[in-house]
PyMOL CGO cylinders between C-alpha atoms (Angstrom):
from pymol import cmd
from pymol.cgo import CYLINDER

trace = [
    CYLINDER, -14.14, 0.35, 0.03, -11.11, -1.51, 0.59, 0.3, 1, 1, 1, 1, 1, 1,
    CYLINDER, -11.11, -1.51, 0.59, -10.90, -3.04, -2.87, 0.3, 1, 1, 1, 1, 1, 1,
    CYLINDER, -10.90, -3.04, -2.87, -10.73, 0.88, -3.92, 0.3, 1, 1, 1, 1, 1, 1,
    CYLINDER, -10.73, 0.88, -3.92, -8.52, 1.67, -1.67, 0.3, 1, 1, 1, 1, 1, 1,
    CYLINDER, -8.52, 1.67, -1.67, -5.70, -0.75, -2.75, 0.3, 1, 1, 1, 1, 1, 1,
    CYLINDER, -5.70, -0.75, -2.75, -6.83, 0.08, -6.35, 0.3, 1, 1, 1, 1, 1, 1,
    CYLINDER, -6.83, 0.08, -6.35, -6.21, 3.80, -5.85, 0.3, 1, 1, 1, 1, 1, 1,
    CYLINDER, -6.21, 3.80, -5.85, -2.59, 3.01, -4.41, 0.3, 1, 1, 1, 1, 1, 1,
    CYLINDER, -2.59, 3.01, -4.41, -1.67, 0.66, -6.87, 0.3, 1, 1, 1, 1, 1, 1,
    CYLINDER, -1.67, 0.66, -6.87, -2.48, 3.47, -9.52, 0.3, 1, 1, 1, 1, 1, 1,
    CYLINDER, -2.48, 3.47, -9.52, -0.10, 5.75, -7.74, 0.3, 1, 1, 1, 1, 1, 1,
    CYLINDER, -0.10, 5.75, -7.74, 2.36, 3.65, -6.90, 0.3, 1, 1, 1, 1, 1, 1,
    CYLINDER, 2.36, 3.65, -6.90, 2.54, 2.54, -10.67, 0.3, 1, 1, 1, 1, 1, 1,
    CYLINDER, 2.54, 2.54, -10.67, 2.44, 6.32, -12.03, 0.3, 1, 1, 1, 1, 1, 1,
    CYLINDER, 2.44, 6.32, -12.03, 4.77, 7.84, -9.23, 0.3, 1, 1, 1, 1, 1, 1,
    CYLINDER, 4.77, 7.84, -9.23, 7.32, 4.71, -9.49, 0.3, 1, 1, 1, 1, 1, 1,
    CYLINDER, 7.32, 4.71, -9.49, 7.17, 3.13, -13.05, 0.3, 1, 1, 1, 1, 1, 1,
    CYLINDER, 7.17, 3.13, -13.05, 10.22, 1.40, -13.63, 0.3, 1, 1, 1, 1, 1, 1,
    CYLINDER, 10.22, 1.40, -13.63, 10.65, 0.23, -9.87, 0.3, 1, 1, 1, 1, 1, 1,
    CYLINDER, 10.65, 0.23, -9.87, 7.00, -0.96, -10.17, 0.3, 1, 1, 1, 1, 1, 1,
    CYLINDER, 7.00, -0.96, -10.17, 7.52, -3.10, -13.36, 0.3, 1, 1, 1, 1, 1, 1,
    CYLINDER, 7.52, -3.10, -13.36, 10.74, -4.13, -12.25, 0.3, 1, 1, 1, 1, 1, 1,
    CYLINDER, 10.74, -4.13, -12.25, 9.26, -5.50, -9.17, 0.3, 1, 1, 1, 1, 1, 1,
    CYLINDER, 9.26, -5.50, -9.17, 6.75, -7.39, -10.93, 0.3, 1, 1, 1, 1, 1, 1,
    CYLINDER, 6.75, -7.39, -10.93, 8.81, -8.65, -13.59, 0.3, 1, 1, 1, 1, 1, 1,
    CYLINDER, 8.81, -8.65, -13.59, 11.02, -10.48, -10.95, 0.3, 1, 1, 1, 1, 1, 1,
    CYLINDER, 11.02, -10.48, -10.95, 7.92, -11.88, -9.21, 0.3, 1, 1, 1, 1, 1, 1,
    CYLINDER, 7.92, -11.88, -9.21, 6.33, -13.18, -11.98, 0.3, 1, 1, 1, 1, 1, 1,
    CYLINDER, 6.33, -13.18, -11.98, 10.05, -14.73, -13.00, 0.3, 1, 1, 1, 1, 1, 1,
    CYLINDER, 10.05, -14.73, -13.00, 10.91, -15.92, -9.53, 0.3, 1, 1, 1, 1, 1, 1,
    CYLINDER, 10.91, -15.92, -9.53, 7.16, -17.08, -8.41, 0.3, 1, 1, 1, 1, 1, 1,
    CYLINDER, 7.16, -17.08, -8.41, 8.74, -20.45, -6.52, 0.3, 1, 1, 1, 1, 1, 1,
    CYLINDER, 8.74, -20.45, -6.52, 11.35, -17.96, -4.74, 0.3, 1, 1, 1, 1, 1, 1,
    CYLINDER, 11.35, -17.96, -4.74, 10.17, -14.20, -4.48, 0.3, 1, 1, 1, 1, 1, 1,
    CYLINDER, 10.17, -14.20, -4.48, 13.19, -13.58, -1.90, 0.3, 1, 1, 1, 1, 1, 1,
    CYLINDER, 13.19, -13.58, -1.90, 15.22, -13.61, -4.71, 0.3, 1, 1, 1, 1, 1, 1,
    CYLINDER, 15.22, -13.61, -4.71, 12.99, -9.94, -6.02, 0.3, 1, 1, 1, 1, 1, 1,
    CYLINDER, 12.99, -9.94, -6.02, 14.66, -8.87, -2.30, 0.3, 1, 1, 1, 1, 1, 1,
    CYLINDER, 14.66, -8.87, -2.30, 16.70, -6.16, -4.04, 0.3, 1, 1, 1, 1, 1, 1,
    CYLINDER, 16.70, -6.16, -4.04, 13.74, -4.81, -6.73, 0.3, 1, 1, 1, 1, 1, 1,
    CYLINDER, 13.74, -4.81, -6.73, 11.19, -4.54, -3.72, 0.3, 1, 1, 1, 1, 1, 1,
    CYLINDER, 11.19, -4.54, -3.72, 13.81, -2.41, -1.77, 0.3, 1, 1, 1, 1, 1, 1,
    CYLINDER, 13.81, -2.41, -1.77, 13.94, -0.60, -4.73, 0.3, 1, 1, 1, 1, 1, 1,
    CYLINDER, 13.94, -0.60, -4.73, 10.55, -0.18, -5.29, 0.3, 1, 1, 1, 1, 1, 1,
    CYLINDER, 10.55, -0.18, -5.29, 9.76, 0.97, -1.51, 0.3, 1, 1, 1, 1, 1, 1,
    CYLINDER, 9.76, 0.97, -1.51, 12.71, 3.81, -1.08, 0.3, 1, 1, 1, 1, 1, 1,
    CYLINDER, 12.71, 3.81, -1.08, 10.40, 4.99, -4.43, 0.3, 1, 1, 1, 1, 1, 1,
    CYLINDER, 10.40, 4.99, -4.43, 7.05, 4.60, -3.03, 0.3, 1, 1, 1, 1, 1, 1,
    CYLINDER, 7.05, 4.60, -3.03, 8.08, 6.41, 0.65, 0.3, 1, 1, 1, 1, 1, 1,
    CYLINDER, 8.08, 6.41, 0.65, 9.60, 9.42, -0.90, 0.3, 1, 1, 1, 1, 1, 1,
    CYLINDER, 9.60, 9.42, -0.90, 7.66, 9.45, -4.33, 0.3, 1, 1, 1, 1, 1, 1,
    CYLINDER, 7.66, 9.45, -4.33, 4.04, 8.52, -4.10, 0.3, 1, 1, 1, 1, 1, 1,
    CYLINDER, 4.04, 8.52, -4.10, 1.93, 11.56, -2.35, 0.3, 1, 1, 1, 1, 1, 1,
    CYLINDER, 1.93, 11.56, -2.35, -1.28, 9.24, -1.61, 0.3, 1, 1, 1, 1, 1, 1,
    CYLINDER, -1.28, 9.24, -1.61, 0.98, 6.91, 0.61, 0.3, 1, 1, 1, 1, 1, 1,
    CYLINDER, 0.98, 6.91, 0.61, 3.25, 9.83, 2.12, 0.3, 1, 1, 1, 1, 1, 1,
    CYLINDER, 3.25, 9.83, 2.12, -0.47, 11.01, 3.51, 0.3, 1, 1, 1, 1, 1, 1,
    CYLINDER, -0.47, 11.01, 3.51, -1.37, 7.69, 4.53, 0.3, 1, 1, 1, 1, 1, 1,
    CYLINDER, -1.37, 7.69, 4.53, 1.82, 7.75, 6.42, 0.3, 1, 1, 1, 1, 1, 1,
    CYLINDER, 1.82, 7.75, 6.42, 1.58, 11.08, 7.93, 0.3, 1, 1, 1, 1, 1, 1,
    CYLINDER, 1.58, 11.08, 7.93, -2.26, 10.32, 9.19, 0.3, 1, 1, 1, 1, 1, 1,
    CYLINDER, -2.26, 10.32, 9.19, -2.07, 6.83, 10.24, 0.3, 1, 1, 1, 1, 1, 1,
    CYLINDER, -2.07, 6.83, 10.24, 1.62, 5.64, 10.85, 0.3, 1, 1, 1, 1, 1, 1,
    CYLINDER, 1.62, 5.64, 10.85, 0.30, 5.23, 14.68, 0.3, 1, 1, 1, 1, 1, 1,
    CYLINDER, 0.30, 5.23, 14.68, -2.11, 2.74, 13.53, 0.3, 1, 1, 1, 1, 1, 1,
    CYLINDER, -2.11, 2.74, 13.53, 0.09, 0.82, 10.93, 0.3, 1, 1, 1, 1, 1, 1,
    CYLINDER, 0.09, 0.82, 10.93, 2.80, 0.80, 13.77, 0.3, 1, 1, 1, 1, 1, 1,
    CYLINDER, 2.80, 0.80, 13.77, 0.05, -0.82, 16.22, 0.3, 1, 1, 1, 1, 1, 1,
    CYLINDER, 0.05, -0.82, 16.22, -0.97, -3.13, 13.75, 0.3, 1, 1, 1, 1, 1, 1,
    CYLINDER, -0.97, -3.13, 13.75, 2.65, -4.63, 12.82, 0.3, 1, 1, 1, 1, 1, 1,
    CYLINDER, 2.65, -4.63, 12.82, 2.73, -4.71, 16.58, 0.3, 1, 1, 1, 1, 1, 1,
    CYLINDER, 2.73, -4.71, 16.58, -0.28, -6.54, 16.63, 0.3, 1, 1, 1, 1, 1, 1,
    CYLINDER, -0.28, -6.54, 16.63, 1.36, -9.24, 13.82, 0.3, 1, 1, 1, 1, 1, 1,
    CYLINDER, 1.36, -9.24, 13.82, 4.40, -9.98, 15.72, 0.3, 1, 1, 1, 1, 1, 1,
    CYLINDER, 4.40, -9.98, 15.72, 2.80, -10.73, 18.85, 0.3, 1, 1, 1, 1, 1, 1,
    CYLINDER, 2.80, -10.73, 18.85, -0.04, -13.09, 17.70, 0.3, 1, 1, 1, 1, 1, 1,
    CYLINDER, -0.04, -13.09, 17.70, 1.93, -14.78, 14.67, 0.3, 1, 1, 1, 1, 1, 1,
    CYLINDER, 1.93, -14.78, 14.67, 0.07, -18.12, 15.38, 0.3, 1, 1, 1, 1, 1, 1,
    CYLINDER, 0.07, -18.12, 15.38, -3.42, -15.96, 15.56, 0.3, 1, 1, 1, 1, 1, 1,
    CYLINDER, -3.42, -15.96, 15.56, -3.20, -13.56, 13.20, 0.3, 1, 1, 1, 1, 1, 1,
    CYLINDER, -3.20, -13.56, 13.20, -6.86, -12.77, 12.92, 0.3, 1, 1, 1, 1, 1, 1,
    CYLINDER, -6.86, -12.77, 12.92, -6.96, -10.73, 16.29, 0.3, 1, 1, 1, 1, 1, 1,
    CYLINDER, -6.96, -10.73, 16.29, -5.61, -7.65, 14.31, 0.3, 1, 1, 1, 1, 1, 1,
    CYLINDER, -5.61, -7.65, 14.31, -8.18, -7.51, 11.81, 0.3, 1, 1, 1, 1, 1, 1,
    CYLINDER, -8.18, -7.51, 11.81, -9.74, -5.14, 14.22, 0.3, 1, 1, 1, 1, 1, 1,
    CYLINDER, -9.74, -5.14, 14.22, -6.71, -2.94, 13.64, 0.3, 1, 1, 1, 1, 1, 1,
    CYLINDER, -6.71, -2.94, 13.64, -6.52, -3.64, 10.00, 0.3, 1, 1, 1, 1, 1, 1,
    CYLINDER, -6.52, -3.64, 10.00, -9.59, -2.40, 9.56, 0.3, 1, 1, 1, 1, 1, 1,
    CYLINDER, -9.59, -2.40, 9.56, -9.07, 0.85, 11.34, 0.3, 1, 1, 1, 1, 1, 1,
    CYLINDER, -9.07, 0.85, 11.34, -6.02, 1.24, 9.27, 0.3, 1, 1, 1, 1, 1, 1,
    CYLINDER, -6.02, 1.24, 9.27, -7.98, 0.74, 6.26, 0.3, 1, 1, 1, 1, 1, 1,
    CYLINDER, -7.98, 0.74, 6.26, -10.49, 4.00, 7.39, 0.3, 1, 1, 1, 1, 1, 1,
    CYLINDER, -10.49, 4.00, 7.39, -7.51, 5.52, 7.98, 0.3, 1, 1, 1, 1, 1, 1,
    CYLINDER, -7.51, 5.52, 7.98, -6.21, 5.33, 5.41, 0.3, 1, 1, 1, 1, 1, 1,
    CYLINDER, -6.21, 5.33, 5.41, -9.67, 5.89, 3.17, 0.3, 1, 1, 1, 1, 1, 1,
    CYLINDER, -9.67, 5.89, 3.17, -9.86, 9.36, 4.81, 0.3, 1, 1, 1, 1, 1, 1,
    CYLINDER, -9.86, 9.36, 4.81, -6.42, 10.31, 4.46, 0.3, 1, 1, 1, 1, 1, 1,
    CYLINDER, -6.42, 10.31, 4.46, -6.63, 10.06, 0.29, 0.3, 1, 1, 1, 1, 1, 1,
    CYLINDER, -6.63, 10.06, 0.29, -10.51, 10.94, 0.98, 0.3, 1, 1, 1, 1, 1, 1,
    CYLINDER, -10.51, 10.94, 0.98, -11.46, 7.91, -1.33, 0.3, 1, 1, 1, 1, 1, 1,
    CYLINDER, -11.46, 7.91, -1.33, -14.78, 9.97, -2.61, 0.3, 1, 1, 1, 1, 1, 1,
    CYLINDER, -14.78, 9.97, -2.61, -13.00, 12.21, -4.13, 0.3, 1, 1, 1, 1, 1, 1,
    CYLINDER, -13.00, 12.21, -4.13, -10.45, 10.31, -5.91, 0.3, 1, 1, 1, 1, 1, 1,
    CYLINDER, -10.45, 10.31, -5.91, -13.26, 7.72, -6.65, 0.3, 1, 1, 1, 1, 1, 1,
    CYLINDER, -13.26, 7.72, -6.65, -15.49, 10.40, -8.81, 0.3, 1, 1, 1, 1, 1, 1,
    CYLINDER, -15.49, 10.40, -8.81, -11.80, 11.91, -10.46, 0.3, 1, 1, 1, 1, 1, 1,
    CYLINDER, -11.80, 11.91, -10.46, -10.93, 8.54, -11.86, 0.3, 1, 1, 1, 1, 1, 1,
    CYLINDER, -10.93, 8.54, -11.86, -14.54, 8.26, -12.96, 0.3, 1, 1, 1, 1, 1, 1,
    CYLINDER, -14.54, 8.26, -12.96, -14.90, 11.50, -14.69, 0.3, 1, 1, 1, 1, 1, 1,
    CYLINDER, -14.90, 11.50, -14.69, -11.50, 12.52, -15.01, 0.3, 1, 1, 1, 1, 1, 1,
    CYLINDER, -11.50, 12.52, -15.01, -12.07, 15.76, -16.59, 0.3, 1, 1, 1, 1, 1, 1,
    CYLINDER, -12.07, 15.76, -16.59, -13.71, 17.26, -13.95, 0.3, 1, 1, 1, 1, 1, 1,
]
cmd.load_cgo(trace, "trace")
């Protein structure tokens, strides 16, 4: 489910935030050896994505607790990392109920209905 999940928010990040999206990846792809240098393009491309892209605003809404917990999490154990996957991974159900994956899922593959 996860790999459907980031597919799903990549689609709406791209259609809600084109340019900024493009941009983004045009600098990475130009700057692979130093992405700090795509600093400005990824600001840029987040001010878009938090006031632009509805599928992440409800992600936001429904699960900033957990996504706060889990940055948390990072920052405490940067030398063992893996003791958040717990917390990644109720992010990631979060997150899979917020945009109620299902749905979205069966509208991408009939998207006439």
């Amino acid at each position: 489910m996860s790999n459907i999940l980031d597919q799903l928010l990549v689609e709406d990040i791209a259609r809600y935030c084109p340019q900024n999206f493009l941009n983004f990846h045009k600098c990475i792809s130009q700057n692979h050896a130093n992405p700090q240098n795509c600093a400005p393009q990824q600001i840029e491309l987040s001010k878009c994505i938090k006031s632009e892209v509805p599928s992440l605003q409800k992600v936001m809404t429904n699960c900033g607790h957990l996504l706060k917990e889990y940055e948390t999490c990072l920052k405490t154990n940067i030398a063992e990392q893996g003791k958040c996957l717990p917390l990644l991974g109720q992010v990631r159900d979060c997150a899979s109920e917020s945009i109620d994956l299902s749905k979205n899922t069966m509208n991408n593959l009939n998207p006439g209905k």
